[in-house]
C-alpha positions in Angstrom: 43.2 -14.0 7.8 40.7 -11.8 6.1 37.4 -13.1 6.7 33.8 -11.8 4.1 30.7 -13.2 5.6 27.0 -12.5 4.3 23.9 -12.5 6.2 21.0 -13.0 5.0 17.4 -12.3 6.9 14.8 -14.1 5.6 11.1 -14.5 7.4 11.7 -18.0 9.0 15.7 -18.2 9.3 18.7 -16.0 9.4 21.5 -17.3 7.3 25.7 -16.7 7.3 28.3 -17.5 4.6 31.8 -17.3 5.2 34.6 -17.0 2.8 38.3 -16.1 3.5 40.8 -15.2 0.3 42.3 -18.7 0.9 39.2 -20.6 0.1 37.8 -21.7 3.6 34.1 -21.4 3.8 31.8 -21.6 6.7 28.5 -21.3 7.4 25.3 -21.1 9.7 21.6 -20.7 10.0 19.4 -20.0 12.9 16.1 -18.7 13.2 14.7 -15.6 12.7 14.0 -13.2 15.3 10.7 -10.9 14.4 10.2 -8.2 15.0 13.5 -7.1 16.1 15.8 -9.0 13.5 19.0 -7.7 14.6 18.6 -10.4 17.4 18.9 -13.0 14.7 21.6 -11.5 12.8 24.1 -11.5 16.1 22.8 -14.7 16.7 23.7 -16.5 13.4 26.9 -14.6 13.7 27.7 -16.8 16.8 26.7 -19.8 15.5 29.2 -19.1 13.2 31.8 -18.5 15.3 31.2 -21.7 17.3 31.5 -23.5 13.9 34.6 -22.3 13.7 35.8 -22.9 17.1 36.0 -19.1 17.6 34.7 -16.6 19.8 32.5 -13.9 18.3 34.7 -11.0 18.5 37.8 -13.2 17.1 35.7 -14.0 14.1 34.8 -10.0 14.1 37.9 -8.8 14.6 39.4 -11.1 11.2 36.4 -9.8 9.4 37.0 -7.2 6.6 33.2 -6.5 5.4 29.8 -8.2 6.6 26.6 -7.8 4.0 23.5 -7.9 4.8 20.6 -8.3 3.5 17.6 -7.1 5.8 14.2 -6.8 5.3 14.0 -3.6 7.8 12.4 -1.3 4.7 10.2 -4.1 3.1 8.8 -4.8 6.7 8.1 -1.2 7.3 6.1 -0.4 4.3 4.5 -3.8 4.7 3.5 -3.0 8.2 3.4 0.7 8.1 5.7 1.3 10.1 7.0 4.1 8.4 8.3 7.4 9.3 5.7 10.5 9.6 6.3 12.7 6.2 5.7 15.8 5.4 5.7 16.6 1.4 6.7 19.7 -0.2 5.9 20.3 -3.9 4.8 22.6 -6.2 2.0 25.2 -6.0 -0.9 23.0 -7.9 0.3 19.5 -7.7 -0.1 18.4 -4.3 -3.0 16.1 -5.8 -0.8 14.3 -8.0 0.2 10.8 -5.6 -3.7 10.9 -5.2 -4.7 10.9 -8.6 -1.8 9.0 -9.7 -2.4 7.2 -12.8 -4.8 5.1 -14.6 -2.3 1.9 -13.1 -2.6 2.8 -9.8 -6.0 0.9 -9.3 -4.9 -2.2 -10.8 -0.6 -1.8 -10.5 0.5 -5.1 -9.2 -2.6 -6.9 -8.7 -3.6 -10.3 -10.4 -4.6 -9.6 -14.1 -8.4 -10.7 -12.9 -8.8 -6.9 -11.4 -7.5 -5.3 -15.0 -10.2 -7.6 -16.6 -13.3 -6.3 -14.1 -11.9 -2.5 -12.9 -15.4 -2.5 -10.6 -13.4 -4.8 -8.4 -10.2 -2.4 -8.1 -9.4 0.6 -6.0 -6.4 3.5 -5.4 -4.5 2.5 -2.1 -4.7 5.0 0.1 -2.6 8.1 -0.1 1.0 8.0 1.1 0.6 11.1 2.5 -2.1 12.4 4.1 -3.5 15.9 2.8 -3.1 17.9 5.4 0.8 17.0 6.0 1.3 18.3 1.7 1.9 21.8 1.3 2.7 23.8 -1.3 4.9 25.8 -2.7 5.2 29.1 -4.9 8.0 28.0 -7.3 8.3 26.5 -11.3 10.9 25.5 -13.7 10.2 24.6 -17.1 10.7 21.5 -19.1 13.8 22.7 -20.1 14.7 23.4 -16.6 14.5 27.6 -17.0 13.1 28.9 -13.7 9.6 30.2 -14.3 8.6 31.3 -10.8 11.3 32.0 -8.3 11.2 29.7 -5.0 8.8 31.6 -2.0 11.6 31.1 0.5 9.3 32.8 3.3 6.5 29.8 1.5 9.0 27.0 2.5 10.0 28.2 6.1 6.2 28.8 7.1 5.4 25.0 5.8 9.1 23.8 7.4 7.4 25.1 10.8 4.0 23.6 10.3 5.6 20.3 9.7 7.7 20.9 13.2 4.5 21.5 14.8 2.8 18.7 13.3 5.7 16.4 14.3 6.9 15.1 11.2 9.7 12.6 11.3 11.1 13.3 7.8 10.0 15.7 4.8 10.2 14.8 0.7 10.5 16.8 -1.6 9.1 17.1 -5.3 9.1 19.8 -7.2 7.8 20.1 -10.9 11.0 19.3 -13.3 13.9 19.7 -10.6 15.5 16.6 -12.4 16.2 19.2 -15.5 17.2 22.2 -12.7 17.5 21.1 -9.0 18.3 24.7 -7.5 15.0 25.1 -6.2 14.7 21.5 -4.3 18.9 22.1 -3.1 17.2 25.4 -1.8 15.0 24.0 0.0 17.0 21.3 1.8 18.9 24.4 2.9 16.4 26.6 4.8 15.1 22.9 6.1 18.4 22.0 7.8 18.6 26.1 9.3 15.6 25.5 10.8 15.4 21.5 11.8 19.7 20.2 11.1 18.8 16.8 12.0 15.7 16.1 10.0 15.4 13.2 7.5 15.0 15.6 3.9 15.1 13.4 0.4 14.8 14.9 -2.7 13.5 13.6 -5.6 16.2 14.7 -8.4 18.9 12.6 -5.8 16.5 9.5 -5.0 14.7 9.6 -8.5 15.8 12.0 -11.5 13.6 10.5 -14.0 10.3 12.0 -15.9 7.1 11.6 -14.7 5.8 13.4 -11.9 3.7 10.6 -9.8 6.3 8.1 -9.9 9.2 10.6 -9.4 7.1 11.9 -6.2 6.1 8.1 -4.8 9.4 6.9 -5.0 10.8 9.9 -3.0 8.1 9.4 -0.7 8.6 5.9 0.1 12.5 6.6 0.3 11.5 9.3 3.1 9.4 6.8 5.1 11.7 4.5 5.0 15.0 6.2 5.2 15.1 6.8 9.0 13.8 3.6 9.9 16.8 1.6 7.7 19.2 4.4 10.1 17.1 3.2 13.3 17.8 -0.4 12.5 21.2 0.1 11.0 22.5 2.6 13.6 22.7 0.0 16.6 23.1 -3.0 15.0 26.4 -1.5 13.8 27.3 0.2 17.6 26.6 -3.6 18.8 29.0 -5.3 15.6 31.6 -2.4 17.1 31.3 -3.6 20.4 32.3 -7.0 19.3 35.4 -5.8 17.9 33.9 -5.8 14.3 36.6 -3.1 12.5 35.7 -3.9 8.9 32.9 -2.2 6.7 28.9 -3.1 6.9 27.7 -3.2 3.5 24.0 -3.4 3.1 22.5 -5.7 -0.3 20.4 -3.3 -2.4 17.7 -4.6 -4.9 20.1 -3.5 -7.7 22.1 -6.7 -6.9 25.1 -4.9 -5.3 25.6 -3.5 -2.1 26.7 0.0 -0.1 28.2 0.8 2.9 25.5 1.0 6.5 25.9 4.7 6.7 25.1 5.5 3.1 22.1 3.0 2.6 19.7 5.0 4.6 19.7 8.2 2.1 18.9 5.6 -1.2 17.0 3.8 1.6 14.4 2.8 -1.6 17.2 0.9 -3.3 17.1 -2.1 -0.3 13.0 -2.4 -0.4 14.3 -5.8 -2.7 17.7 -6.3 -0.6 16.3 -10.1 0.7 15.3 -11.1 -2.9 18.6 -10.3 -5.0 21.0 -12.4 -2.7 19.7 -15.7 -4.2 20.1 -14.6 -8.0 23.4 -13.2 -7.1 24.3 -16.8 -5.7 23.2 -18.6 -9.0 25.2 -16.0 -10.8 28.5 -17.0 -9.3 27.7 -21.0 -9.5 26.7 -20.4 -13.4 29.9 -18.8 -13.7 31.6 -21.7 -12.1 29.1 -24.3 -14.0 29.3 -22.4 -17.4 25.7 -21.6 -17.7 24.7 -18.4 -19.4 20.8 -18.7 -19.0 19.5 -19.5 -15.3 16.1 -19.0 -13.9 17.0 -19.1 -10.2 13.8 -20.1 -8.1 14.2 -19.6 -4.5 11.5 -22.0 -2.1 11.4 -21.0 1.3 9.6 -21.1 4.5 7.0 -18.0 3.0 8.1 -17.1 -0.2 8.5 -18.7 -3.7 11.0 -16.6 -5.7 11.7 -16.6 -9.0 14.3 -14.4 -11.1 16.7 -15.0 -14.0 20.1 -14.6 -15.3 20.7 -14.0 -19.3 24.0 -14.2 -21.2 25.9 -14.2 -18.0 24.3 -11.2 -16.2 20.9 -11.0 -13.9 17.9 -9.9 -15.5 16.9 -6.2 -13.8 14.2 -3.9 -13.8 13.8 -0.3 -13.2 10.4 0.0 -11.2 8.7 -2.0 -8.8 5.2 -2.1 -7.4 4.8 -1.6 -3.7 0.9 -1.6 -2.7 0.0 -0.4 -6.1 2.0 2.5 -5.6 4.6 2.5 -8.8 8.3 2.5 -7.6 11.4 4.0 -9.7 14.2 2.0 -8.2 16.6 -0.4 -10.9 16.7 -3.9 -9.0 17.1 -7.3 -9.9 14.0 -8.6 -11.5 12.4 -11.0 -8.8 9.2 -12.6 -8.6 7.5 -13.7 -5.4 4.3 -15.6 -4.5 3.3 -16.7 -1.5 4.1 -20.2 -1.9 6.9 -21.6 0.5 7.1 -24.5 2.2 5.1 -23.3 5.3 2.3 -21.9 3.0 -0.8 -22.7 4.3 -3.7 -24.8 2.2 -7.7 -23.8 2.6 -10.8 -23.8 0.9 -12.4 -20.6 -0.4 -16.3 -20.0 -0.1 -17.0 -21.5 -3.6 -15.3 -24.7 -2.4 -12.0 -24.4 -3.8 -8.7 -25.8 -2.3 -6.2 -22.5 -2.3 -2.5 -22.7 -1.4 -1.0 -19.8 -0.2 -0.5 -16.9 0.3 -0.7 -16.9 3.7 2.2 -18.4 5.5 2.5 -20.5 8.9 5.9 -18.6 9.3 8.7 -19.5 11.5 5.9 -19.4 14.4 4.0 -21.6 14.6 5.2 -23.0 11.5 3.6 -26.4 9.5 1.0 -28.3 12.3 3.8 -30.9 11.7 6.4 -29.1 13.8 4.1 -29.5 17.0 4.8 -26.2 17.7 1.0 -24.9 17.6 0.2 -24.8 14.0 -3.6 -25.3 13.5 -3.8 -24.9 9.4 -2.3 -27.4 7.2 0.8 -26.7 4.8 2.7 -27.4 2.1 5.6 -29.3 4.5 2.5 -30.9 5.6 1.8 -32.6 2.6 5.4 -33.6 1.8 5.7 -35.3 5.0 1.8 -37.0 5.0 3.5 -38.2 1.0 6.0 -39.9 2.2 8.9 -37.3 0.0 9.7 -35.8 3.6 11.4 -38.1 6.4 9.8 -36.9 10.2 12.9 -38.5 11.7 15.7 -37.1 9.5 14.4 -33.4 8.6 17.1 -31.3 7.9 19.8 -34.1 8.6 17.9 -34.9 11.9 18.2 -31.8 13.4 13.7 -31.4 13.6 11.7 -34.3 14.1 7.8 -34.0 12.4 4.9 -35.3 13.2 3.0 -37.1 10.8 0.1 -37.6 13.0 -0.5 -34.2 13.4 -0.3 -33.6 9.6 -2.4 -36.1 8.6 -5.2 -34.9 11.0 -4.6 -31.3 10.0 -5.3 -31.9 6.4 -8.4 -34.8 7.7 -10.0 -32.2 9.2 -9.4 -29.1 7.2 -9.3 -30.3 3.7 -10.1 -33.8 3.2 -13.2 -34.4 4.8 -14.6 -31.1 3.6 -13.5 -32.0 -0.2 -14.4 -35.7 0.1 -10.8 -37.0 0.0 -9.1 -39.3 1.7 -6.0 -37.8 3.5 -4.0 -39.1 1.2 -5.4 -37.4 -1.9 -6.0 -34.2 0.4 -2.3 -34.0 0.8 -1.5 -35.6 -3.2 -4.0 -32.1 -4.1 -1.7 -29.6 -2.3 1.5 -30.7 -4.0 -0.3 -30.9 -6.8 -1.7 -27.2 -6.5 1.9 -25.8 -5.4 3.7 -27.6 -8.1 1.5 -26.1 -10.9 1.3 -22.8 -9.4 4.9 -22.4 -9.1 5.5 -23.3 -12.4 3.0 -20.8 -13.5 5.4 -18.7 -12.1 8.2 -19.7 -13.8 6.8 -19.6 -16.9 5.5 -15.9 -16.7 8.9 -14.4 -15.7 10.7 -16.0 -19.0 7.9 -16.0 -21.4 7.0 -12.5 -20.9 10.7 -11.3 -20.5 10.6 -12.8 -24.2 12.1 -16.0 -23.9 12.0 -20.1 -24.1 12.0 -21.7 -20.6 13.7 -24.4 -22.9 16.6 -22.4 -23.5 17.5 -22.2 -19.6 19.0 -24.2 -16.7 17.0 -24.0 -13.7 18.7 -24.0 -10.1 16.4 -24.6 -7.2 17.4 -23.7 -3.5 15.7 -23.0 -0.4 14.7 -25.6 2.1 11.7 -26.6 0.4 12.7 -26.0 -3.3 14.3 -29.3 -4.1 11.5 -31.2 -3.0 9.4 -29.8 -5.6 11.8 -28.7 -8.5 11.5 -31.7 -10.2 7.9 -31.7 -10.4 7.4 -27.8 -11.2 10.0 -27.6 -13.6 8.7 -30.6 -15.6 6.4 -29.0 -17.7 8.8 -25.8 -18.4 10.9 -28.1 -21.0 13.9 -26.7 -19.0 17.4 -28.5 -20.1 18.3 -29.5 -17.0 17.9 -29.0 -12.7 20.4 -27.9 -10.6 20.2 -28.3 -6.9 23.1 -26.6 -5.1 24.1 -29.4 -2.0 28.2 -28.3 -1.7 28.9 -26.2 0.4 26.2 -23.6 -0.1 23.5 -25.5 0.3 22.3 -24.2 3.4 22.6 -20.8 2.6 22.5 -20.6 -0.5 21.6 -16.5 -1.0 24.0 -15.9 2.2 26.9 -17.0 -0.1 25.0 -14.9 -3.1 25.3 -11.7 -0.4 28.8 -12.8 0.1 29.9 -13.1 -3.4 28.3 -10.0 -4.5 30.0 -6.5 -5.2 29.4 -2.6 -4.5 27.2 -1.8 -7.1 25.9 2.0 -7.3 23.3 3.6 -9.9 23.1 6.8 -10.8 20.7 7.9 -13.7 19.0 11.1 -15.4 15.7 11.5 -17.6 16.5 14.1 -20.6 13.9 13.4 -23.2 15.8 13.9 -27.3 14.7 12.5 -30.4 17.3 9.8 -32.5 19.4 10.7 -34.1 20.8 12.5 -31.0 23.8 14.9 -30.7 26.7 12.7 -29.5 28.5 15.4 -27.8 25.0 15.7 -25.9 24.5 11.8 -24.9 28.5 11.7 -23.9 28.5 14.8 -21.7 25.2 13.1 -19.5 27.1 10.0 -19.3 30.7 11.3 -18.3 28.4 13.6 -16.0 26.8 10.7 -14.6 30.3 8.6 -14.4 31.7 11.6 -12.6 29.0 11.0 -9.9 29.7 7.8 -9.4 33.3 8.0 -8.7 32.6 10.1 -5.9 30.2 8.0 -4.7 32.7 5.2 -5.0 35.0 6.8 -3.3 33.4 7.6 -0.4 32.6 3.8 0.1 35.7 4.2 1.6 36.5 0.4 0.2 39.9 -1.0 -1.6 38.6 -2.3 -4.9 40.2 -4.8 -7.3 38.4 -3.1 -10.1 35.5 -0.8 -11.4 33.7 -1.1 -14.4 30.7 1.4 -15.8 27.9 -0.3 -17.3 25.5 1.9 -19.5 21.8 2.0 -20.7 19.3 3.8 -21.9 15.5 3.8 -21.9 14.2 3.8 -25.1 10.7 4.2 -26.9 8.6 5.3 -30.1 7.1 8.6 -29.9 4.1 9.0 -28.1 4.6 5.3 -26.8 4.3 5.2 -23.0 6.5 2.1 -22.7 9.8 2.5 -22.5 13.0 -0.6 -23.0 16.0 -0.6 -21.6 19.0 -1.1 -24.1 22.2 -1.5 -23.3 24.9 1.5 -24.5 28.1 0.7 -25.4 31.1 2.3 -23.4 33.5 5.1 -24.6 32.8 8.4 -26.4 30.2 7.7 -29.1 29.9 9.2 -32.7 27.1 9.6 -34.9 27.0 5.6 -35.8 27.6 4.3 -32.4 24.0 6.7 -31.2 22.2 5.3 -34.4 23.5 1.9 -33.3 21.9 2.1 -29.7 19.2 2.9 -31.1 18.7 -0.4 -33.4 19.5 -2.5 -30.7 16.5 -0.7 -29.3 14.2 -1.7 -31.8 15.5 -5.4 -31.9 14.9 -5.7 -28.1 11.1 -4.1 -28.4 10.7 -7.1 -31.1 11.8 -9.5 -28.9 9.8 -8.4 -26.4 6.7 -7.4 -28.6 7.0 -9.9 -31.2 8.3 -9.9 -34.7 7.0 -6.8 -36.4 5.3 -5.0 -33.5 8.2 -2.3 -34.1 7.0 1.1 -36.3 10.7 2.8 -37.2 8.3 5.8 -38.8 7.1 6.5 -35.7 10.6 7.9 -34.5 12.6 6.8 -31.5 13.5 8.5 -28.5 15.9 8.3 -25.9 14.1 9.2 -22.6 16.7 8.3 -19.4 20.3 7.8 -19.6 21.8 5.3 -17.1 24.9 3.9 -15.7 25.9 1.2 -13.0 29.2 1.5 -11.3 30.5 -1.9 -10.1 33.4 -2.0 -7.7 34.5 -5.6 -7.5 35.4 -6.5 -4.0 38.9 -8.4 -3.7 37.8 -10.9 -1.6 35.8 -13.8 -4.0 34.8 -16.8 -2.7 35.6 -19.8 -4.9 33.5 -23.3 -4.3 35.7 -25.8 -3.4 35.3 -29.5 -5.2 33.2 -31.9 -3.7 35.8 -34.9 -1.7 34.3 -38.3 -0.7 31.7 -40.1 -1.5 30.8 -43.2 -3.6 30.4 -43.7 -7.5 27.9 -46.5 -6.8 26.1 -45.8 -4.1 23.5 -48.5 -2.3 19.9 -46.7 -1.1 19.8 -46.3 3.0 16.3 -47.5 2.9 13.4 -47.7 0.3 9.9 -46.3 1.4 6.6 -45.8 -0.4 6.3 -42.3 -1.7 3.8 -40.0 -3.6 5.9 -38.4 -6.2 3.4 -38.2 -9.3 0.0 -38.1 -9.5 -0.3 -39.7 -12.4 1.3 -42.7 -10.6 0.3 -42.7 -7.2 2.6 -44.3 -4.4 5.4 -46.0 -5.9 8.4 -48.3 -4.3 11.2 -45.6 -3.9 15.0 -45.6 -3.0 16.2 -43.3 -0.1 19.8 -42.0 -1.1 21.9 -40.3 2.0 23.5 -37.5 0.2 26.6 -37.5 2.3 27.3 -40.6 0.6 27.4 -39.6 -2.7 30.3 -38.9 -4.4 31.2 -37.1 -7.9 29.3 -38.7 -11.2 27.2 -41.1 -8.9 23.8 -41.2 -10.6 20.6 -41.7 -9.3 17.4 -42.6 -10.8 13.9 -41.9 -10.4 11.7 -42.5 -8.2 13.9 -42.0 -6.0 14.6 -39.4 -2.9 17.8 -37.7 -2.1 17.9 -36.9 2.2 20.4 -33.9 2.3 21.1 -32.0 6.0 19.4 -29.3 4.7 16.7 -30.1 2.7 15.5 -33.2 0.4 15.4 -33.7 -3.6 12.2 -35.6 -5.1 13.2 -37.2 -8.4 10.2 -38.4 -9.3 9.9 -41.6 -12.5 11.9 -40.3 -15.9 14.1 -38.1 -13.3 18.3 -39.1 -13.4 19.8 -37.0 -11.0 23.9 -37.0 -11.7 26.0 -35.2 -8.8 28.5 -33.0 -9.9 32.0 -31.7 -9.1 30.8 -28.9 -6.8 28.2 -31.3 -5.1 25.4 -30.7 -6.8 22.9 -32.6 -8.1 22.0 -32.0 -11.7 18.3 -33.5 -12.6 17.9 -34.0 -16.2 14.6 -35.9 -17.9 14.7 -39.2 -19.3 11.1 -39.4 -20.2 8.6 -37.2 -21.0 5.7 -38.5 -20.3 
């Protein structure tokens, strides 16, 4: 028995997903365990042994590959927690993460601050000056050395850096993606002095043109890289203990994973590990439900999240914000807000109920938990509603307190807002519904897309009690809420169904039409790469495929798109023909006519993805049981609409349900792991695979 389990840290609960190649799944959730997570991730690993009537190091020791998805290298920049750094770079640009660019006062904050720059600022500098040095050297942009490397330069700031205690030292040198000799150099005399030192350099972590990303994103990697090997280094000693023999694959933000002991040298690549495993999951269940366009929203305990899949494949980026600080890393394109289920309502100081972002967390958690919580939440309000059952939260396993919730949101919101309780709590949902949505909205619109054109899938404890309601206004199709045998852990079996996925990429700036002996020696160079990385993964593979893609842009635009490239040597037609699919993606994205062919094109970075599909694919078993017609356990008076207030509503048991029983609005679906709201005009149809599919009746 050859067992693939995925473990997914999230900031209230720790979640596992089992799968054998026979089709037997399994899984478990426990809670979190902050700061040190490992605790929670040989915790849930337990729990999933006992649910299998095993001990821990049977399950182990049948086990062929855990992934993970932690948060170590999120939390650490988050926190900073990071690893001291020392920089090395060339003689004249040791201002340049200072200065950055004209984004870096406003990168990643809401559009308010672009609107009124008075009210924006630079972060501080990820290095402070006096641990940058440096050094006599310079290549051209055509990667011809300039001015040789001052080796005797390097060792005396190698030694100051020793003396200084760094932990780690990036390196950036002025076009080393076009000639690395001078950074390899480097890493060289480093190692004779200090062998054990944390080095990255930026033409391995980030070959692409611009300086101030290029040097950010090695930096970050640096301060992050031997903290991932700190967290990673034990928790696989302890897995070996247990008589774990198979491979530890960590989740990267790219959507597929690597093995432990190479993660913490592309440590930068698993800053979005947490947030891919969730679009990964909806990937395999469109696959099985024949959906090419998904938007995948993921509610929580802290975080709503919010990402897409297109034609079959997630949507992906190639940067990412990080404390305005702009990020080269490619990554599945995920959204978040702080707006989970444990996010916590308030009034600002003009008098205006807030939601979010601030989170109750696993500790205290939502006041109705009775576990300390002071500030009223959006759990809170669900339960005060009537949509959330105290005595049969999460299948009984939690009982809530109403009282408390209803004097939480008395005292902190009602009475200040002159509400009754009851409004207080109708204003909350009303507030999270629309904000999500927001949300929503944003990701497609502006990827240059119709929410109509879309299914939506909600999971997450807390997402099915609002998808309904927050999708409503998107015009989506239809509503899938995953309750087979994922429900629970719904980006645990998205870790567990996913595949080693490794990037490798290279910025070499030509004008279309290009030379296609040029564009097909980068990409057989880059192919080469990743083989060898491939193979070091040291994994049996039931295939590889190599994805290409280019970035894209007119001349002089700053603005690059990423267009696909198709595979196999390419003559003169097949470059012309990347780049018109270039222009028809900047129109889609731009609108009709924002293109300028006169202008010219060029082809900035070349790109390819190595997929190595795993052999072991867990396939979701059909739903057994269960009644056609079912009868409601109970009817209650619920909130579900506040354009109709409390109505009469039918309580459905879930377990009860069985394929193409149909349920309709208003109504309320009690799960063991979370509840569905189908609010009036709402028919929710359960599936083969268990889920339940809303569609809209009405529109009004």
């Amino acid at each position: 028995m050859a067992y693939v389990i995925g473990i997914d840290t999230g900031g209230t609960f720790t979640d596992a997903f089992l799968a054998d190649q026979d089709g037997s799944l399994a899984s478990a959730k426990t809670p979190s365990t902050p700061p040190d997570f490992s605790r929670g991730f040989l915790n849930v690993l337990g729990e999933l042994a006992k649910s299998l009537n095993l001990r821990t190091e049977a399950l182990l020791a049948k086990t062929d590959y855990i992934i993970h998805g932690t948060t170590s290298t999120l939390n650490a920049v988050v926190t900073g927690e990071v690893a001291k750094v020392g920089f090395l770079t060339t003689r004249g640009h040791g201002d340049s993460i200072a200065i950055m660019n004209l984004e870096g006062r406003y990168a990643g904050l809401d559009p308010s601050y672009v609107q009124n720059m008075s009210r924006t600022n630079k972060p501080a500098s990820l290095v402070p000056h006096h641990r940058i040095i440096e050094i006599d050297e310079r290549m051209d942009y055509k990667g011809i050395t300039v001015v040789p490397l001052d080796e005797q330069g390097v060792r005396d700031a190698v030694r100051r850096f020793v003396d200084d205690k760094v932990e780690a030292i990036a390196v950036s040198l002025l076009w080393s993606f076009r000639n690395p000799v001078h950074e390899l150099r480097i890493r060289e005399i480093i190692k004779e002095i200090v062998p054990d030192l944390y080095v990255a350099l930026s033409h391995e972590v980030s070959p692409r043109i611009r300086e101030y990303t290029r040097s950010a994103t090695t930096i970050i990697n640096t301060q992050v890289g031997p903290r991932l090997a700190g967290y990673l280094t034990p928790l696989e000693r302890d897995l070996r203990k247990l008589e774990f023999k198979g491979s530890l694959l960590i989740m990267q933000g790219s959507g597929g994973c690597v093995q432990a002991a190479d993660a913490p040298k592309h440590a930068v690549s698993t800053l979005g590990s947490v947030l891919t495993g969730g679009v990964i999951g909806c990937l395999r269940l469109a696959d099985a439900l024949n959906h090419r366009n998904v938007i995948s929203t993921d509610m929580g305990g802290t975080t709503f999240l919010a990402g897409l899949v297109l034609d079959g494949k997630p949507v992906t980026t190639t940067t990412m914000v990080l404390h305005q600080h702009q990020i080269n890393t490619p990554m599945v394109d995920v959204h978040t807000i702080g707006a989970g289920g444990g996010a916590i309502a308030w009034i600002d100081g003009g008098g205006n109920l807030k939601v979010g972002p601030r989170s109750a967390g696993a500790r205290p958690g939502p006041v109705c938990y009775g576990e300390g919580g002071q500030e009223p939440t959006v759990t809170d309000a669900d339960l005060v509603l009537g949509i959330v059952n105290g005595d049969n939260f999460l299948g009984g396993r939690k009982k809530l307190s109403k009282e408390l919730a209803e004097e939480a949101i008395r005292t902190k919101i009602a009475e200040p807002l002159g509400l009754t309780v009851e409004q207080g709590a109708a204003a909350i949902y009303a507030i999270q519904n629309a904000q999500t949505a927001d949300l929503v909205r944003k990701v497609v619109v502006n990827s240059g897309y119709d929410p109509r054109d879309f299914a939506l899938y909600s999971f997450g404890g807390a997402g099915p009690v609002h998808a309904a309601s927050y999708s409503a206004d998107l015009g989506v199709k239809e509503v899938v809420v995953p309750l087979g045998s994922t429900s629970a852990v719904f980006s645990a079996y998205g870790l567990a169904s996913s595949d080693i996925v490794l990037t490798a990429e290279a910025s070499d700036p030509t004008n279309l039409p290009a030379d296609p002996a040029k564009v097909n020696a980068v990409y057989a160079r880059l192919e080469q790469d990743l083989a060898e990385r491939l193979t070091a993964q040291r994994l049996k593979f039931a295939s590889v495929v190599y994805e290409r893609e280019a970035e894209l842009r007119y001349t002089m635009q700053m603005a690059e798109v990423t267009t696909p490239v198709p595979a196999g040597r390419l003559d003169e037609k097949g470059v012309t023909g990347v780049g018109e699919a270039f222009e028809a993606l900047y129109e889609r994205v731009y609108g009709k006519g924002a293109g300028f062919s006169d202008a010219g094109i060029q082809l900035i970075t070349y790109r390819v993805r190595a997929v190595g599909k795993l052999p072991i694919q867990s396939k979701l078993p059909d739903l057994q049981g269960g009644s056609v017609y079912p009868e409601p356990s109970s009817r209650r008076q619920v909130f579900l609409d506040v354009r109709k207030g409390w109505q009469d509503s039918a309580i459905y048991d879930y377990l009860a349900l069985g394929v193409g029983a149909q349920i309709h609005g208003p109504a309320v679906v009690e799960a063991p792991t979370t509840t569905v709201a189908l609010p009036e005009g709402c028919t929710g149809t359960i599936d083969r695979l268990g889920n339940l599919v809303i569609r809209y009746t009405t529109t009004a």
